[in-house]
C-alpha atoms as one frame of an Amber mdcrd trajectory, in Angstrom:
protein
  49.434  -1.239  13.828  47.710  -3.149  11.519  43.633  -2.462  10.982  41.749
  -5.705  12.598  38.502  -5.963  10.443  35.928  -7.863  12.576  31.952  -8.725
  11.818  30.999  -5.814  13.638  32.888  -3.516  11.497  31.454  -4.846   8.628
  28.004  -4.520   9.951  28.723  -1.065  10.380  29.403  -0.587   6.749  26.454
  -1.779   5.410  24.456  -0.176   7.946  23.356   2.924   5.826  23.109   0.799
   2.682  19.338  -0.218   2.816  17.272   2.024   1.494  14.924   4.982   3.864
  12.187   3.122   5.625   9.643   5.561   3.688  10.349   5.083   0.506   8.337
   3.389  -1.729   8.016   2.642  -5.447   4.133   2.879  -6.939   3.681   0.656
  -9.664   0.881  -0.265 -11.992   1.796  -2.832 -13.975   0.199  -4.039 -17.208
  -2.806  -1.562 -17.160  -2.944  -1.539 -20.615  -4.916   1.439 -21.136  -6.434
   1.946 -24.530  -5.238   5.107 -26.246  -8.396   5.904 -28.822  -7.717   7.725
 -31.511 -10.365  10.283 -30.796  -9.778  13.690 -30.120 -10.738  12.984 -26.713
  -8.256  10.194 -26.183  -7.556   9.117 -22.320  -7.233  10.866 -19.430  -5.402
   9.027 -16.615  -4.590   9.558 -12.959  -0.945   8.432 -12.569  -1.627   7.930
  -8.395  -5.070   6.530  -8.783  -4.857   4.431 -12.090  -8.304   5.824 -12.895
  -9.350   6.939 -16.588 -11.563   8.343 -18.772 -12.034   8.258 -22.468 -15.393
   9.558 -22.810 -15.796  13.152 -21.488 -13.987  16.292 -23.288 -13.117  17.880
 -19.801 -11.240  14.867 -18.983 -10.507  13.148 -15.384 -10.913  15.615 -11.973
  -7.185  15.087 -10.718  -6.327  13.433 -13.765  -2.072  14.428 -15.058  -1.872
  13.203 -18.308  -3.881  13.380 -21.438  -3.253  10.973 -24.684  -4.843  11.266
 -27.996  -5.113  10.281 -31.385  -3.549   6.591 -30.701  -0.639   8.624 -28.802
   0.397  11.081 -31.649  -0.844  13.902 -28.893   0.121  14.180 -25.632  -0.820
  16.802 -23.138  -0.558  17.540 -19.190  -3.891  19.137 -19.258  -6.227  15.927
 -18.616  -8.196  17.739 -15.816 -10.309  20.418 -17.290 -10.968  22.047 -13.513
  -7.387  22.117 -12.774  -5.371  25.502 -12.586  -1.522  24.198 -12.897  -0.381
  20.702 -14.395   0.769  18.011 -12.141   2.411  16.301 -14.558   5.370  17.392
 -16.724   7.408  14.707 -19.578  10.779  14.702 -20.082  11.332  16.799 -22.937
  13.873  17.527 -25.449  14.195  21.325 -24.736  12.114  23.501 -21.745   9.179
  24.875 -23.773   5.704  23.445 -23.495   5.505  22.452 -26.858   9.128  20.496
 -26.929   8.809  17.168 -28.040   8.334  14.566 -25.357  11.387  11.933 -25.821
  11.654   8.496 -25.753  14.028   7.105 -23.650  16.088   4.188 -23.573  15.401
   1.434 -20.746  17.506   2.249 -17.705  17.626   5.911 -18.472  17.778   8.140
 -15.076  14.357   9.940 -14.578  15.182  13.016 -12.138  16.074  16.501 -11.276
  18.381  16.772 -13.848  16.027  15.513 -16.532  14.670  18.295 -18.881  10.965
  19.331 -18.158   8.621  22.517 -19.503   7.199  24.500 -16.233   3.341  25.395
 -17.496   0.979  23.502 -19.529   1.126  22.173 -23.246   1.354  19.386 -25.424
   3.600  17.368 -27.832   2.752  15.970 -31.065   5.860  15.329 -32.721   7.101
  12.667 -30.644   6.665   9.762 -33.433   9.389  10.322 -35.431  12.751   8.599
 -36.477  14.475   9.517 -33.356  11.898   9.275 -30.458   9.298   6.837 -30.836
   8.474   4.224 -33.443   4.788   3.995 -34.529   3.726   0.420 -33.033   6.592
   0.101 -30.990   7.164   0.128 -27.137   9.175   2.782 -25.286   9.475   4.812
 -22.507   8.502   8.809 -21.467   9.811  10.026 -18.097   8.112  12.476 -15.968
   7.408  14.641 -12.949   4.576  14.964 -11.103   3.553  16.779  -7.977   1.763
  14.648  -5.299   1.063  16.072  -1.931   3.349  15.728   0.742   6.223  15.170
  -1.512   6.845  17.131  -4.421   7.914  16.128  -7.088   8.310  12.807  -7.554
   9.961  11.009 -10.602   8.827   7.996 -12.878   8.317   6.610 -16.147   5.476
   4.964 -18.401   5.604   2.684 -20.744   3.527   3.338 -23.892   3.318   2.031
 -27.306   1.972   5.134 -29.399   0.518   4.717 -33.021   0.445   7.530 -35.953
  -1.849   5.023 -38.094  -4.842   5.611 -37.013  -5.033   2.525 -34.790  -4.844
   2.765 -30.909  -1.956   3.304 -28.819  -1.851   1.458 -25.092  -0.281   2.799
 -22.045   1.151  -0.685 -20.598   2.555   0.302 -17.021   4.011   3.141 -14.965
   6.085   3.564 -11.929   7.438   6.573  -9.873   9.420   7.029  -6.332   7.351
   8.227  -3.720  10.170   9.977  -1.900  11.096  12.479  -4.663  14.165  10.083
  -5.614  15.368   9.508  -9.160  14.339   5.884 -10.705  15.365   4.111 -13.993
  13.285   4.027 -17.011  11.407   0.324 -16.546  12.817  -0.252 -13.131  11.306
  -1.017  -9.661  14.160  -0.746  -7.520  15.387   1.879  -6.186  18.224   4.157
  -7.279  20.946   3.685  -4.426  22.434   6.877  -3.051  26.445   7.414  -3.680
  27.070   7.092  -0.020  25.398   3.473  -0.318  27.006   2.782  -2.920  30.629
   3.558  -1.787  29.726   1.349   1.305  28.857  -1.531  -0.293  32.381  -1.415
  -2.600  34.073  -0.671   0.669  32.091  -3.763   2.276  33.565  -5.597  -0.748
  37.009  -4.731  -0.117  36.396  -5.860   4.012  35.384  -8.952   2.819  37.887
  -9.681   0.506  41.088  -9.066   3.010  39.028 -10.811   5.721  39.350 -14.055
   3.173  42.731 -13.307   2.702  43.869 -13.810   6.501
């Protein structure tokens, strides 16, 4: 017999489409952190927002460490700290792989390519990553308690001529989920994703009757 579609069936569908009541998306927008171009640069605590440009063992909990106007970048910002909390998307898995720059809407997770231990990058200005002056975008990991790792992105302007670089804004999922290079919505799940087409196709044939 024919399928009868009512409202209650297509409630049902988009039942599991929102997303998990825990999940959250941390932002700081426009920070606009001055990158000096000292060899102490900025240390900055990605959950915190807190920096430091003026003392050599950087920031106590600090992840990330930029110097030079951004032509060096380094996960070891916290001088006290025995394993890095922060890892960049790289181009290959050692610690000194060049950090990439990646396009806006790029997929920050689990599959990205990270280095495991501390190190730095300096070779990330260049003709195909980033453009001296120029905005762009550096993924990342980072290991927060209670869920680890999470997944984000920053968006930095980074300078090779002797000027100062700025680290405009950053966002990661607090629930260990992917997220998009510049975005602030969430990444929905396959399953939601299939629901909502199917939801499509309910509503369509209802307006067909």
């Amino acid at each position: 017999m024919p399928m009868k579609f009512t409202k209650l069936t297509t409630l049902a569908m988009f039942a599991g489409f929102a997303s998990p009541a825990s999940a959250a998306i941390i932002s700081f927008i426009d920070e606009d952190i001055a990158i000096p171009t000292t060899s102490i640069g900025v240390s900055v605590n990605l959950e915190t927002g807190a920096s430091n440009n003026i003392d050599e063992n950087g920031l106590a909990g600090a992840d990330v460490n930029f110097l030079y106007g951004g032509e060096s970048i380094t996960n070891d910002a916290d001088a006290a700290g025995t394993a890095p909390s922060w890892q960049p998307v790289r181009d290959g898995t050692e610690n000194s792989s060049t950090i990439v720059n990646l396009g806006l809407g790029a997929v920050v997770g689990p599959d990205s390519v990270y280095s495991s231990g501390y190190g730095g990058s300096t070779d990330q200005i260049a003709p195909t990553q980033f453009t001296s002056g120029e905005k762009g975008y550096i993924g990342f990991s980072m290991e927060v308690a209670g869920t680890s790792p999470v997944y984000g992105w920053m968006e930095v302007t980074l300078r090779d001529d002797n000027n100062p670089g700025v680290i405009h804004s950053w966002a990661y999922e607090d629930n260990g989920s992917p997220l998009r290079a510049g975005s602030l919505v969430a990444i929905p799940e396959p399953s939601h994703s299939m629901l909502f087409a199917l939801g499509l196709v309910v509503t369509a044939l209802r307006r067909r009757r």
